[in-house]
Structures are given as C-alpha cells and as structure tokens.
MARTORDO-259882 format. One record per residue (C-alpha): residue number from 1; residue in three letters; x, y, z. Coordinates in nm, 4 decimals, decimal comma, m for minus. Layout:
# residues N
 resi resn        u        v        w
  NUM  ALA        X        Y        Z
...
***
This chain:
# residues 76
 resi resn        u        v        w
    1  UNK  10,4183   7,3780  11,1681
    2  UNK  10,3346   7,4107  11,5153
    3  UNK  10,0109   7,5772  11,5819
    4  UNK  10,1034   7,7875  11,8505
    5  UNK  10,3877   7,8947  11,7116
    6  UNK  10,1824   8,0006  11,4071
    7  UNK   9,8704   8,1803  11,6036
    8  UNK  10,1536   8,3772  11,8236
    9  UNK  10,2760   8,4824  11,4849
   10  UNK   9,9958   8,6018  11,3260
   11  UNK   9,9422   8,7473  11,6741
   12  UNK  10,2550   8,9582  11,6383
   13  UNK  10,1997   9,0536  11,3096
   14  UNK   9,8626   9,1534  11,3410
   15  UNK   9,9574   9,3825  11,6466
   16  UNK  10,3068   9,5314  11,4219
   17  UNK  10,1195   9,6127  11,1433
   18  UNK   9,8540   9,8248  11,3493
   19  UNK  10,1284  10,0196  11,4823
   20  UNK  10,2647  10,0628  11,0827
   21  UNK  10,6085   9,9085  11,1893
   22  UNK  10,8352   9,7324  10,9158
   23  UNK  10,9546   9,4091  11,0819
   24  UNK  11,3081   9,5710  11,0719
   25  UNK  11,1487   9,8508  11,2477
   26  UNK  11,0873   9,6365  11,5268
   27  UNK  11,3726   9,4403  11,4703
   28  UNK  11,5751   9,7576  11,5706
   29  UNK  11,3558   9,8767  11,8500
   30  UNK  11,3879   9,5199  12,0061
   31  UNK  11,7650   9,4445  11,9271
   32  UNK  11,6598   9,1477  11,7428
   33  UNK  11,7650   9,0526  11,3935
   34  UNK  11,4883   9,1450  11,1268
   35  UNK  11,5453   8,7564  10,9975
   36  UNK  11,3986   8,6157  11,3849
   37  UNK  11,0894   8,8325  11,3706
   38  UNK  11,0456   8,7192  11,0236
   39  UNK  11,1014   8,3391  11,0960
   40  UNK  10,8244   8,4331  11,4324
   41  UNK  10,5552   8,5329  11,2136
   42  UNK  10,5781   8,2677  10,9775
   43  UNK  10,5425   8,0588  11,2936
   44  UNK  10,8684   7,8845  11,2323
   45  UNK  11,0561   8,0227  11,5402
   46  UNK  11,0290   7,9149  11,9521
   47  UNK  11,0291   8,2266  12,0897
   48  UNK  11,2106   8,2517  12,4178
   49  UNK  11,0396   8,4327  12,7017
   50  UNK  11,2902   8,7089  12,7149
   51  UNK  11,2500   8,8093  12,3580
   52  UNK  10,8838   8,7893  12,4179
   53  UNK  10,8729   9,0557  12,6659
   54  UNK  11,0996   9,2462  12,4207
   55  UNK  10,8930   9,2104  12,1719
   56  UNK  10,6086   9,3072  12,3882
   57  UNK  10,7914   9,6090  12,5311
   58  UNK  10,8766   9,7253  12,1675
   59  UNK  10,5238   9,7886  12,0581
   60  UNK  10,4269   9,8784  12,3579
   61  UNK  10,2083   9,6336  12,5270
   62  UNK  10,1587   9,3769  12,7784
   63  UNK  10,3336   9,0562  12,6858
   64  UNK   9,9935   8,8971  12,7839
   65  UNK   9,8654   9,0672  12,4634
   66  UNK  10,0720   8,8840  12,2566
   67  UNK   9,9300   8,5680  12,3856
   68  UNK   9,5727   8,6082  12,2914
   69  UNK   9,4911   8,3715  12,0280
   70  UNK   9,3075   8,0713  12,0331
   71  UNK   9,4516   7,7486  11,9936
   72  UNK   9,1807   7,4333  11,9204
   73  UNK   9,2502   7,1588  12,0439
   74  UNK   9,1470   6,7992  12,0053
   75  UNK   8,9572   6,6165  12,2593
   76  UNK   8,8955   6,2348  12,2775
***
C-alpha cells in the first residue's frame, strides 16, 4: 500500500467523520460512487485531482486541507 495514498485516506476520513457524513453521504454530495470513497480511505485508490477538489468542495474545505498529513520519508 502506498503511503500517501493511505495518509490522504485517513486524511479524508478523519475530516468526513467530523462532519458525521456516511461515506455514501458524501458519495452523493460529490457524485462519486460510495465504493471509490471507500477504496480512498482504505488508501487503495489514486485519486485524480478533479475528484479531489470534489471531494474537498463536498465537505466544505480547501482541497489543501485534505493534503495535510505527513508522509516520512527515508533519507540515505
């Protein structure tokens, strides 16, 4: 699993769940299938930009939002 993938899962979960939205809440709001935003928050999904800023514009925040996570990474 991809660890950015993953973190901007959690990330999108963690910011659904505040708002007390059922993934097929936001699934509807979004005019995504309830099956993509399941497969993003498992971190198994590439999200493409555009459903990003749907996402984003769904619960009602800056798509920028959605990209604050850490990510570690390795250095030699």
């Amino acid at each position: 699993m991809n660890v950015i993938l993953s973190r901007f899962g959690q990330r999108l979960k963690q910011i659904r769940t505040q708002q007390r939205l059922s993934q097929e809440q936001l699934a509807e709001i979004c005019e995504l299938d309830r099956t993509y935003i399941s497969g993003i928050e498992r971190g198994v999904r590439n999200v493409a930009l555009i459903n990003i800023v749907k996402l984003a514009n769904g619960l009602k925040v800056s798509a920028s939002s959605l990209l604050e996570f850490d990510v570690e990474t390795k250095h030699d």
